[in-house]
Structures are given as C-alpha cells and as structure tokens.
MIKOL-613409 format. One record per residue: residue number from 1; residue in three letters; chain; x negated, y negated, z negated of N, C-alpha, C in turn. Coordinates in nm, 3 decimals. Each point is the difference from the previous one (the first is absolute). Example, Ala and Ser with C-alpha at 12.3 -4.5 7.8 and 13.67 -1.06 7.14 Angstrom:
2
<site><k>1</k><r>ALA</r><c>A</c><n_px>-1.319</n_px><n_py>0.569</n_py><n_pz>-0.780</n_pz><ca_px>0.089</ca_px><ca_py>-0.119</ca_py><ca_pz>0.000</ca_pz><c_px>-0.090</c_px><c_py>-0.120</c_py><c_pz>0.000</c_pz></site>
<site><k>2</k><r>SER</r><c>A</c><n_px>0.035</n_px><n_py>-0.105</n_py><n_pz>0.072</n_pz><ca_px>-0.082</ca_px><ca_py>-0.119</ca_py><ca_pz>-0.006</ca_pz><c_px>0.077</c_px><c_py>-0.109</c_py><c_pz>-0.073</c_pz></site>
END
This chain:
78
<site><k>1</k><r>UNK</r><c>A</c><n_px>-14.452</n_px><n_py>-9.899</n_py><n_pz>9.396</n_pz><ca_px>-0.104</ca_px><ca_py>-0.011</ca_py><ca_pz>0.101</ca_pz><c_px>-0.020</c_px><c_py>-0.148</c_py><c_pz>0.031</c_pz></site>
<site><k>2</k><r>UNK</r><c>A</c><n_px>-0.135</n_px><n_py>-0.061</n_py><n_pz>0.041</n_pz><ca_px>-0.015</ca_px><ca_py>-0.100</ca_py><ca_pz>0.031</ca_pz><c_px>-0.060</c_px><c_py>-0.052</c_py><c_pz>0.131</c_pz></site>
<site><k>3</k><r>UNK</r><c>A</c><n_px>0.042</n_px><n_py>-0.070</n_py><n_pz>0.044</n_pz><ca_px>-0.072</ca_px><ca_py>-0.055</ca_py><ca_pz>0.131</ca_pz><c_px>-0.185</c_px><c_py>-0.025</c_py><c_pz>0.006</c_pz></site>
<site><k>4</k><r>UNK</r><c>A</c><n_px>-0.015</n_px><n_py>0.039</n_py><n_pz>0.107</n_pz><ca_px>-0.145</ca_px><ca_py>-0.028</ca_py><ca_pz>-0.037</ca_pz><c_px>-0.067</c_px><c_py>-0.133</c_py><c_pz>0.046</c_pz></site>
<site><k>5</k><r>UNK</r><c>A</c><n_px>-0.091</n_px><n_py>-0.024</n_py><n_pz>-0.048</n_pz><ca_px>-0.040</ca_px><ca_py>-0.127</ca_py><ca_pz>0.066</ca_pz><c_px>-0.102</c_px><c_py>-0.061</c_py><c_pz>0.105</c_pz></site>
<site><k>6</k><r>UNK</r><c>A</c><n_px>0.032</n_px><n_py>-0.034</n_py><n_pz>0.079</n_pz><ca_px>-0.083</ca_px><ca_py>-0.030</ca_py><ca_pz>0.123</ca_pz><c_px>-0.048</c_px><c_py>-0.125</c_py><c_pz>0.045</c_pz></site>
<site><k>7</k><r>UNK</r><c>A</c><n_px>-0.102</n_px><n_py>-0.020</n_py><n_pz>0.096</n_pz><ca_px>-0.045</ca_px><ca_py>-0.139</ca_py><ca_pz>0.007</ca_pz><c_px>-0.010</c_px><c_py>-0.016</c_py><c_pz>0.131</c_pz></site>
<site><k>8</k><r>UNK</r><c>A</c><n_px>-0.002</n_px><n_py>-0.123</n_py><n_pz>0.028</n_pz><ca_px>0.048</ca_px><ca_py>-0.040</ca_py><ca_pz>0.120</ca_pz><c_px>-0.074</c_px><c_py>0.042</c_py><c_pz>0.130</c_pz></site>
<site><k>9</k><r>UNK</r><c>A</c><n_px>-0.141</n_px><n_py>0.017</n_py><n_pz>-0.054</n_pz><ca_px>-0.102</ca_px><ca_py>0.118</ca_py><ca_pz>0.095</ca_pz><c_px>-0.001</c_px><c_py>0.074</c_py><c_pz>0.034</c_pz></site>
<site><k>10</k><r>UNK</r><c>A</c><n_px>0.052</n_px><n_py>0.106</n_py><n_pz>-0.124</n_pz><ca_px>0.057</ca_px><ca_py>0.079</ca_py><ca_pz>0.019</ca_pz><c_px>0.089</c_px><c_py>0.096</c_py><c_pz>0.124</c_pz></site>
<site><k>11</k><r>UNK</r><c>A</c><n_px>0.098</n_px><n_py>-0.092</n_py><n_pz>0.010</n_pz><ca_px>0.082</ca_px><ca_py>-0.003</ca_py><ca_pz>0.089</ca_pz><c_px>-0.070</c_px><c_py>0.015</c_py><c_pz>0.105</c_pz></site>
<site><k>12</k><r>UNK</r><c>A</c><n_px>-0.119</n_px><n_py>-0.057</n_py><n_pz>0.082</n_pz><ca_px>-0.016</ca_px><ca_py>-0.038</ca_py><ca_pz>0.094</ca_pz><c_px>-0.077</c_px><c_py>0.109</c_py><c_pz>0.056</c_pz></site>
<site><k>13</k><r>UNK</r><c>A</c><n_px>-0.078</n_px><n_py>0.020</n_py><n_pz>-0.148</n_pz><ca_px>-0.041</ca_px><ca_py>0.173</ca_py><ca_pz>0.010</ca_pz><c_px>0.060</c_px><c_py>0.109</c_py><c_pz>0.059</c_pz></site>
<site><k>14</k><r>UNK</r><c>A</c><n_px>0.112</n_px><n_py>-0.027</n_py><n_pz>-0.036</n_pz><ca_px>0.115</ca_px><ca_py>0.112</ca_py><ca_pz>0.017</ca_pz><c_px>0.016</c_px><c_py>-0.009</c_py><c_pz>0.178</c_pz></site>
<site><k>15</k><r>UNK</r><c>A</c><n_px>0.005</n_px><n_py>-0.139</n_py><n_pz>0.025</n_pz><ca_px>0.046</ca_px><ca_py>0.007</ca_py><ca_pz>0.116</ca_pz><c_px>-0.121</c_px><c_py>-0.002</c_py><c_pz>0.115</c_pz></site>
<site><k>16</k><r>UNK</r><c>A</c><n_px>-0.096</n_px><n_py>-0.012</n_py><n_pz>-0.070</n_pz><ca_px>-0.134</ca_px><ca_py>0.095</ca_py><ca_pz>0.066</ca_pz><c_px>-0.042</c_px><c_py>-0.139</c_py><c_pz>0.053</c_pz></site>
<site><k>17</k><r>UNK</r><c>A</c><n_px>0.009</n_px><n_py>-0.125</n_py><n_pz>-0.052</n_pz><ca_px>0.016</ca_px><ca_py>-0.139</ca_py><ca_pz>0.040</ca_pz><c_px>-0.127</c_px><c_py>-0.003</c_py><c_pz>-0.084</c_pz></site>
<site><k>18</k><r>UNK</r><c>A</c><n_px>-0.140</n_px><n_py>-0.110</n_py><n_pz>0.062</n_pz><ca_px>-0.061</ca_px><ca_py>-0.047</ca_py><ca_pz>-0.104</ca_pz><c_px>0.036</c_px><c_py>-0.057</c_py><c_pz>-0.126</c_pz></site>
<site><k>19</k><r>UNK</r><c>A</c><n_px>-0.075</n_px><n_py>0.010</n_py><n_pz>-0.094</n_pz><ca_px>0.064</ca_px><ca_py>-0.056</ca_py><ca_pz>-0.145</ca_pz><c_px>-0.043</c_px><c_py>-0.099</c_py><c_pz>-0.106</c_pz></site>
<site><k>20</k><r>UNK</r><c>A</c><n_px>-0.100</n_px><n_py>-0.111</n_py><n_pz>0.091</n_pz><ca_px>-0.052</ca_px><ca_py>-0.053</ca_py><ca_pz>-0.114</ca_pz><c_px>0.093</c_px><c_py>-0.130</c_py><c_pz>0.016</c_pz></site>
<site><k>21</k><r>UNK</r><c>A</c><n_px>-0.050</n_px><n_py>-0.075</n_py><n_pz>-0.066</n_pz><ca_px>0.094</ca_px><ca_py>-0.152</ca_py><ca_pz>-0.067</ca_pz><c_px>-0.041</c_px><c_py>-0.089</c_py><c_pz>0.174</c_pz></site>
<site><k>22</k><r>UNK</r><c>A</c><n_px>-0.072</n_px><n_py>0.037</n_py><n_pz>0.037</n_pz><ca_px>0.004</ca_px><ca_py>-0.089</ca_py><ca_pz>0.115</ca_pz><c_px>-0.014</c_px><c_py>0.067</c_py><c_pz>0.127</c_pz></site>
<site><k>23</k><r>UNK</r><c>A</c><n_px>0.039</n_px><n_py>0.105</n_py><n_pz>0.006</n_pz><ca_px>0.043</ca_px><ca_py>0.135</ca_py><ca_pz>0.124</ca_pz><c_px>0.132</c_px><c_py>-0.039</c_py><c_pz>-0.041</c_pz></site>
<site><k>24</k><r>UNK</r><c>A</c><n_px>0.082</n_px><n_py>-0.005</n_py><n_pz>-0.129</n_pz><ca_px>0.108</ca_px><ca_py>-0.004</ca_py><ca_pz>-0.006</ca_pz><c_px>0.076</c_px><c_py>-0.161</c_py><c_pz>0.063</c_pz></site>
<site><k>25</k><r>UNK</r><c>A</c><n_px>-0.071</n_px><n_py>-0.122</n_py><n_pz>-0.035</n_pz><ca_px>0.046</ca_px><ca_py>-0.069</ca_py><ca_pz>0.002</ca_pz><c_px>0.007</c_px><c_py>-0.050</c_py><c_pz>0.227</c_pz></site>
<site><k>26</k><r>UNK</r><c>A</c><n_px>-0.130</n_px><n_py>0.089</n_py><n_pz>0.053</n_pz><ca_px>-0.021</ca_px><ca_py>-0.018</ca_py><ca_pz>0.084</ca_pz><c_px>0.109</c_px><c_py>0.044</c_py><c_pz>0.091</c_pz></site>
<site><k>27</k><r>UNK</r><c>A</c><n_px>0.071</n_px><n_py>0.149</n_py><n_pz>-0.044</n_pz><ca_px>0.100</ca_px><ca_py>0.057</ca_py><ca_pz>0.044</ca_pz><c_px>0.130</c_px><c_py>-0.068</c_py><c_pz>0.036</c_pz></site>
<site><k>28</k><r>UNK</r><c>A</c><n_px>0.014</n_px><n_py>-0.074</n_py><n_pz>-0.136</n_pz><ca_px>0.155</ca_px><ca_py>-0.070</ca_py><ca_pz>-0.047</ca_pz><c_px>-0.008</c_px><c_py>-0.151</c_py><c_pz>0.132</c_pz></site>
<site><k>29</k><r>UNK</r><c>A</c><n_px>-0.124</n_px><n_py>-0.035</n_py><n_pz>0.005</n_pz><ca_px>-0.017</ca_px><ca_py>-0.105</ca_py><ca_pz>0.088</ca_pz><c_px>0.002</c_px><c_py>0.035</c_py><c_pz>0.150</c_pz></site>
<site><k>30</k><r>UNK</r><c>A</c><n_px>-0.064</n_px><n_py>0.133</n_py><n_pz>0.013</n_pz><ca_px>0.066</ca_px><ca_py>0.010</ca_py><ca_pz>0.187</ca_pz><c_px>0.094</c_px><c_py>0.067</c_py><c_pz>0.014</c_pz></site>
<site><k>31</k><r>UNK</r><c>A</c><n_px>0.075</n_px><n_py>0.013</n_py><n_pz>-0.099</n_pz><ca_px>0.165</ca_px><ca_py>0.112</ca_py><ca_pz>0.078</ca_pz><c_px>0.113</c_px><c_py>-0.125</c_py><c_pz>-0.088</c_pz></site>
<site><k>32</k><r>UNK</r><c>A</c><n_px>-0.025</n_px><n_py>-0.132</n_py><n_pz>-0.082</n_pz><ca_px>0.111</ca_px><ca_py>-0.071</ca_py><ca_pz>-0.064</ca_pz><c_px>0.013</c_px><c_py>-0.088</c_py><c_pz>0.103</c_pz></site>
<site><k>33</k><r>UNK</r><c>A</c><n_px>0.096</n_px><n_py>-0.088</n_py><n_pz>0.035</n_pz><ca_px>0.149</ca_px><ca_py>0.099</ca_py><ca_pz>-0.109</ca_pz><c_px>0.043</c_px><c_py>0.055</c_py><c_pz>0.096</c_pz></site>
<site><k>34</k><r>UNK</r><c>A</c><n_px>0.090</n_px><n_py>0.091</n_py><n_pz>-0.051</n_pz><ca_px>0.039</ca_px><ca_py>0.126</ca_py><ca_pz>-0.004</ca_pz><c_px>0.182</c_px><c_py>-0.032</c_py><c_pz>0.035</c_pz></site>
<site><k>35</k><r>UNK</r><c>A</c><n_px>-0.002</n_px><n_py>-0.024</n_py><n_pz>0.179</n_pz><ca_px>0.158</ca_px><ca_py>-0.038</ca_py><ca_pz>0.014</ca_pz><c_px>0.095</c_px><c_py>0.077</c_py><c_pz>-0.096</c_pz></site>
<site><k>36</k><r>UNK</r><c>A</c><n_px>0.130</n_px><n_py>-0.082</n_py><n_pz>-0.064</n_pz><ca_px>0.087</ca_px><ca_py>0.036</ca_py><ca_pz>-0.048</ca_pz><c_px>0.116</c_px><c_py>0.115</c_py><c_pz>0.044</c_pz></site>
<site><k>37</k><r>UNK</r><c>A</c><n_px>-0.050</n_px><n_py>0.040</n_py><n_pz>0.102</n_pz><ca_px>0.096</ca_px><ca_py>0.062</ca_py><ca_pz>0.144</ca_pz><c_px>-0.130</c_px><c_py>0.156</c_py><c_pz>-0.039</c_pz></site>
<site><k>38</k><r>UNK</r><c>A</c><n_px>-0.106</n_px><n_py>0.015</n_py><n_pz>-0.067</n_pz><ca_px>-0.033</ca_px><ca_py>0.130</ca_py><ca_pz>0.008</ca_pz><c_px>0.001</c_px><c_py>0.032</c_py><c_pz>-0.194</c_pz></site>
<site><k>39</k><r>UNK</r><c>A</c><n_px>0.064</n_px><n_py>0.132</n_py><n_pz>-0.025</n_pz><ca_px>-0.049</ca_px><ca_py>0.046</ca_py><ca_pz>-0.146</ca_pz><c_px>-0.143</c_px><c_py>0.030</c_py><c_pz>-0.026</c_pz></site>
<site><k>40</k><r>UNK</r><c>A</c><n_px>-0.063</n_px><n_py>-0.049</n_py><n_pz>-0.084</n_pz><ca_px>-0.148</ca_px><ca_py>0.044</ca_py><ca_pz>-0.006</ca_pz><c_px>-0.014</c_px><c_py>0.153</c_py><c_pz>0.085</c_pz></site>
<site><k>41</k><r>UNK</r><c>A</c><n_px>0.077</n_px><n_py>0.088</n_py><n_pz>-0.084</n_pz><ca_px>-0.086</ca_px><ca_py>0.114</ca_py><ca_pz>0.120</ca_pz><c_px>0.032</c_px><c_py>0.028</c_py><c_pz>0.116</c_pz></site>
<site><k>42</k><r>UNK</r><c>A</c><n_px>0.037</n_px><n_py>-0.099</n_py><n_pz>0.093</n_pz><ca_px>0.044</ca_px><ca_py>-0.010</ca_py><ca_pz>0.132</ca_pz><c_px>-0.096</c_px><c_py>-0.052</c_py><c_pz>0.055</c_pz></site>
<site><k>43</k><r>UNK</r><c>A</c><n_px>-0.081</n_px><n_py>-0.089</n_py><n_pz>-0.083</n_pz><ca_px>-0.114</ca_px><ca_py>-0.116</ca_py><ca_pz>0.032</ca_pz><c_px>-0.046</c_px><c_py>0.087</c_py><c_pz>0.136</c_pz></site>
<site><k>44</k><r>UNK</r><c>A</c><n_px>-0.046</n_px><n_py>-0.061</n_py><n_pz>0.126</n_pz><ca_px>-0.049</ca_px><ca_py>0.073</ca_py><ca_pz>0.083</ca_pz><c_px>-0.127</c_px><c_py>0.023</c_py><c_pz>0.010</c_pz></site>
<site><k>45</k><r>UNK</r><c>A</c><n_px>-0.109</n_px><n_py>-0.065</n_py><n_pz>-0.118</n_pz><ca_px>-0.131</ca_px><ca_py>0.026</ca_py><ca_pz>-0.034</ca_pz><c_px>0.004</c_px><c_py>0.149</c_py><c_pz>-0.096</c_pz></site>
<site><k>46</k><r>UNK</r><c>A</c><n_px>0.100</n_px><n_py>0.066</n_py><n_pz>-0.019</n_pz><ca_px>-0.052</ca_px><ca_py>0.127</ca_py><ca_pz>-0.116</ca_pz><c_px>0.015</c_px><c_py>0.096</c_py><c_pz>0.084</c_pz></site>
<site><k>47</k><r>UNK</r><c>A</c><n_px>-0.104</n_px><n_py>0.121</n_py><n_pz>0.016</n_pz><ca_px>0.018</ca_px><ca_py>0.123</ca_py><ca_pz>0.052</ca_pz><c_px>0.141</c_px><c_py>0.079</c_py><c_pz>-0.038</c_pz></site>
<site><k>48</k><r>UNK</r><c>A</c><n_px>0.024</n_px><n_py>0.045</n_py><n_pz>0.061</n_pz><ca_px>0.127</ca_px><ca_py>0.177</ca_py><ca_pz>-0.074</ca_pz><c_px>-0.048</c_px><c_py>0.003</c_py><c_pz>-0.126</c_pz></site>
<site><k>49</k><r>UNK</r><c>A</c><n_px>-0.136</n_px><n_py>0.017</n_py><n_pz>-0.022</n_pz><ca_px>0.034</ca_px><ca_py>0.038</ca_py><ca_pz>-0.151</ca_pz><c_px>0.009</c_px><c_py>-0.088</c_py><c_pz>-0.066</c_pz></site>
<site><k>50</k><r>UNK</r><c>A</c><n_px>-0.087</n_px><n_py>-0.107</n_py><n_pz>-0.016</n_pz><ca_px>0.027</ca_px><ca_py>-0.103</ca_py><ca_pz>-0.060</ca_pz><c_px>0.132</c_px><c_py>-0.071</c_py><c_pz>-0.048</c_pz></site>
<site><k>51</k><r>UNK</r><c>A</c><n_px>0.085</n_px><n_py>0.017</n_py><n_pz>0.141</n_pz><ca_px>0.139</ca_px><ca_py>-0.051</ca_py><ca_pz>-0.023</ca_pz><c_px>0.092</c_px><c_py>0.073</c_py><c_pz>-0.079</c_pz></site>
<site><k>52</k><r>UNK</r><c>A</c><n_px>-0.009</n_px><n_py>0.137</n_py><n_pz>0.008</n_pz><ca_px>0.019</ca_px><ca_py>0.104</ca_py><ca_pz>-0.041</ca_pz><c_px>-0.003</c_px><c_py>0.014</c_py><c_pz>-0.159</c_pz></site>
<site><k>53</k><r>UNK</r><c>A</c><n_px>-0.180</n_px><n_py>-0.008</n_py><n_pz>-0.064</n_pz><ca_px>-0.017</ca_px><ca_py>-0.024</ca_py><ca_pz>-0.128</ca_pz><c_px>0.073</c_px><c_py>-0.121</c_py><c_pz>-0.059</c_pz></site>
<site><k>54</k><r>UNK</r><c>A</c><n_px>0.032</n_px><n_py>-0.097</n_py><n_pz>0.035</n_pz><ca_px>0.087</ca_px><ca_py>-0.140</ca_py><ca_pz>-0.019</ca_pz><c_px>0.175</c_px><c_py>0.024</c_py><c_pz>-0.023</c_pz></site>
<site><k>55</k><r>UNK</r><c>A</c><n_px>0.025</n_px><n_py>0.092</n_py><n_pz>0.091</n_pz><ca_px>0.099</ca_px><ca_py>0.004</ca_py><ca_pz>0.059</ca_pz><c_px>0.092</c_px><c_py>0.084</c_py><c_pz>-0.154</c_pz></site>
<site><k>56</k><r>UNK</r><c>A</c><n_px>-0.065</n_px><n_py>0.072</n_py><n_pz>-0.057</n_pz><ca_px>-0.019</ca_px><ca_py>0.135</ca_py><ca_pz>-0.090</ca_pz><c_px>-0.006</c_px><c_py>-0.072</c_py><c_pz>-0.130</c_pz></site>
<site><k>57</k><r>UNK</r><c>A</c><n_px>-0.118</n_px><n_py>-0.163</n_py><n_pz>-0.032</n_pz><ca_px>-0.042</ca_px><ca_py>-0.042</ca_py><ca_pz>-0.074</ca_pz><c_px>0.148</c_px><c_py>-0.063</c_py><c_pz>-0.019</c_pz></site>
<site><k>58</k><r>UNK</r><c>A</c><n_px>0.051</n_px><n_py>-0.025</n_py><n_pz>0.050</n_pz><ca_px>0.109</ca_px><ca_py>-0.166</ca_py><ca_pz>0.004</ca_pz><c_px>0.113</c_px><c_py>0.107</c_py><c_pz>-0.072</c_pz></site>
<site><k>59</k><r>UNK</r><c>A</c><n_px>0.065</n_px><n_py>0.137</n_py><n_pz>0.137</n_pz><ca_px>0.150</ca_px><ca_py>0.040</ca_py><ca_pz>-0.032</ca_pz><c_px>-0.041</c_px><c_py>0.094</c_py><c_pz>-0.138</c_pz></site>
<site><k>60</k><r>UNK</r><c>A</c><n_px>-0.088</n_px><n_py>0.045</n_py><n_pz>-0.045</n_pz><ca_px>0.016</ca_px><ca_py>0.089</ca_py><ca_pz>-0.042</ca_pz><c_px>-0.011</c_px><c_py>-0.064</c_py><c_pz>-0.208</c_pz></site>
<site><k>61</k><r>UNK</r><c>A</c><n_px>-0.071</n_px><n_py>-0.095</n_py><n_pz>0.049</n_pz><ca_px>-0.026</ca_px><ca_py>-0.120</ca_py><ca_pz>-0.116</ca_pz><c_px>-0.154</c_px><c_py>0.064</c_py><c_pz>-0.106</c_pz></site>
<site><k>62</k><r>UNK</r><c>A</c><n_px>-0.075</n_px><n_py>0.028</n_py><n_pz>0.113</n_pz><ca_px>-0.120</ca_px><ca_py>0.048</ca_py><ca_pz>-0.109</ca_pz><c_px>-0.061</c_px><c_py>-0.091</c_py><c_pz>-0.032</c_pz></site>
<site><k>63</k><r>UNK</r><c>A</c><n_px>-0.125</n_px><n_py>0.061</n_py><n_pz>-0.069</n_pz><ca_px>-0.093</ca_px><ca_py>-0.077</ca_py><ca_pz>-0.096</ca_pz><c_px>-0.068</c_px><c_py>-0.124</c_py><c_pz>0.120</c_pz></site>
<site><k>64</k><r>UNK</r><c>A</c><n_px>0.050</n_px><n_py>0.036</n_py><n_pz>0.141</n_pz><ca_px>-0.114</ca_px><ca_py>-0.103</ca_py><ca_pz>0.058</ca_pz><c_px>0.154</c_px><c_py>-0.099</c_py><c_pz>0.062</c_pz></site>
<site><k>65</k><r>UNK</r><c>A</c><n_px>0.122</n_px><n_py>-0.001</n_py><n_pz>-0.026</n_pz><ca_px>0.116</ca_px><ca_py>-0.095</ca_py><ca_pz>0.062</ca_pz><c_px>-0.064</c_px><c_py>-0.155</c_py><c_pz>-0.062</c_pz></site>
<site><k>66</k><r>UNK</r><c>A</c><n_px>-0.040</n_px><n_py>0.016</n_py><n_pz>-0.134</n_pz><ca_px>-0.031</ca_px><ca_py>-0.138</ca_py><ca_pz>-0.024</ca_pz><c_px>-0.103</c_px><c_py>-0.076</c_py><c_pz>0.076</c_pz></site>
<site><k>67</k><r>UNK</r><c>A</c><n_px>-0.116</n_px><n_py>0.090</n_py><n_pz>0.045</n_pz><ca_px>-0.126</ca_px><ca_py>-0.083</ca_py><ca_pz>0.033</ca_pz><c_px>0.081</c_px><c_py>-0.045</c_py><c_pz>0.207</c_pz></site>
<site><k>68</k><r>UNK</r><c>A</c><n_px>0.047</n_px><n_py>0.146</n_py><n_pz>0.017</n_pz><ca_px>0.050</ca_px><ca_py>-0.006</ca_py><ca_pz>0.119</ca_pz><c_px>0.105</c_px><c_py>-0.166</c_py><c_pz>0.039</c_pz></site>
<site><k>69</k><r>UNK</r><c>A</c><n_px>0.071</n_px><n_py>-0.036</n_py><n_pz>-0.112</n_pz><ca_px>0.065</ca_px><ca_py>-0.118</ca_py><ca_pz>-0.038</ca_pz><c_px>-0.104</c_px><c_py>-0.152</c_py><c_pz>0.047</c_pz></site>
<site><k>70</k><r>UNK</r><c>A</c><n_px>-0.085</n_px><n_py>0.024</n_py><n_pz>-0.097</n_pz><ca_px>-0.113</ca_px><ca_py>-0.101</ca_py><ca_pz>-0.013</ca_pz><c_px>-0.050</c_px><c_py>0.001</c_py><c_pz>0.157</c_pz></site>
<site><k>71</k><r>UNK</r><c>A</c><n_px>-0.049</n_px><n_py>0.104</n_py><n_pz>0.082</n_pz><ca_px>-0.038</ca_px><ca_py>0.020</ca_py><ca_pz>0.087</ca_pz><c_px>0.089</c_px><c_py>-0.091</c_py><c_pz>0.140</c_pz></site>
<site><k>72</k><r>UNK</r><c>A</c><n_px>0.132</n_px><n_py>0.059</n_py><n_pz>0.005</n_pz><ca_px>0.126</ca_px><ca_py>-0.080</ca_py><ca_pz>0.053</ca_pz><c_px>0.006</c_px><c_py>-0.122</c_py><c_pz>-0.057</c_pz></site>
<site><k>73</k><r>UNK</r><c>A</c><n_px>-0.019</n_px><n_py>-0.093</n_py><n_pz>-0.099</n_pz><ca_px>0.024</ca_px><ca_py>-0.113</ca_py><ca_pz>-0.023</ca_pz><c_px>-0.126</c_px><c_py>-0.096</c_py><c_pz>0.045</c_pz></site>
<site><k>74</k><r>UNK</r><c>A</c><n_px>-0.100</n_px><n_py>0.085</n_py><n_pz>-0.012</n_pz><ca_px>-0.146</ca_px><ca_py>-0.058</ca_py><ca_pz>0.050</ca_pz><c_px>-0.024</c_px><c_py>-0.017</c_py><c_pz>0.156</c_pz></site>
<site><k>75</k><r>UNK</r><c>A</c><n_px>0.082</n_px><n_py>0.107</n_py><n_pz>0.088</n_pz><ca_px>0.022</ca_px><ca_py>-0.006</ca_py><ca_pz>0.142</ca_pz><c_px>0.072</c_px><c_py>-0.143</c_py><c_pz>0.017</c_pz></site>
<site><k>76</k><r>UNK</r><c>A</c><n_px>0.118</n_px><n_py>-0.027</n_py><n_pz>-0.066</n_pz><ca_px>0.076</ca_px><ca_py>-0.086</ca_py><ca_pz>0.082</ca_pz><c_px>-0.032</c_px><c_py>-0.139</c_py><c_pz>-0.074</c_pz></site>
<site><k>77</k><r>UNK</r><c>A</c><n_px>-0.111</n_px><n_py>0.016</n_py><n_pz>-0.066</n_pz><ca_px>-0.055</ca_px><ca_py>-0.206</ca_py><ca_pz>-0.019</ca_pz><c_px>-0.011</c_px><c_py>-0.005</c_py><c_pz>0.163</c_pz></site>
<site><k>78</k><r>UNK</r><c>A</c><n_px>0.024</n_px><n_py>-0.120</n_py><n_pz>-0.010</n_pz><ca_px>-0.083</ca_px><ca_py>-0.137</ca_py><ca_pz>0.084</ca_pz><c_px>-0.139</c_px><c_py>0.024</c_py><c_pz>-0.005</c_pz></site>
END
C-alpha cells in the first residue's frame, strides 16, 4: 500500500481553511509564530475539529502528518 499524495491546499481544504497560495500565505502571517509552549493542535486559533483533524493527522501518522509538519514549521518562522 502506498501513501497518498497531498498538497499543501489541500490540507487547508480539509481544515475548511481557505486554500489558495495567498489565503494560505495570509493565514501563516496572522497566527506566526506559533509560541513554542503550544503543539500545533493546541494552537488556540483551530476550532475542536480542526485541532482534532491535526491532532489524528500528527499521532496517528497519516497521509496528511507530513503537510501537517510543513504547516507547524511555517507557524513558528519569524
């Protein structure tokens, strides 16, 4: 079996988050960075589910832990 592949929009889809290249980039700019003191899905900007879908994405290691990764590393730029 293989992992499937997803894009970084995707994701945002999922999380019912607008999804274009500059909805996305607009996002990363009013919630970064992202204190070291919260796990991404603790962030206090994601609904229950949101945190929830994240939460699922990360322990469980699905097809979306990687973008979810990217997502967390993109929170805590400067």
């Amino acid at each position: 079996m293989h992992a499937a592949f997803h894009r970084y929009g995707e994701l945002f889809d999922q999380l019912g988050l607008p999804s274009s290249t500059v909805e996305i980039r607009t996002f990363i700019a009013a919630h970064a960075p992202l204190p070291g003191e919260f796990k991404l899905e603790d962030a206090p900007f994601w609904t229950p589910a949101q945190a929830q879908f994240l939460r699922e994405a990360v322990c469980e290691d699905s097809d979306w832990a990687a973008l979810a990764d990217q997502l967390n590393a993109a929170l805590r730029q400067h």
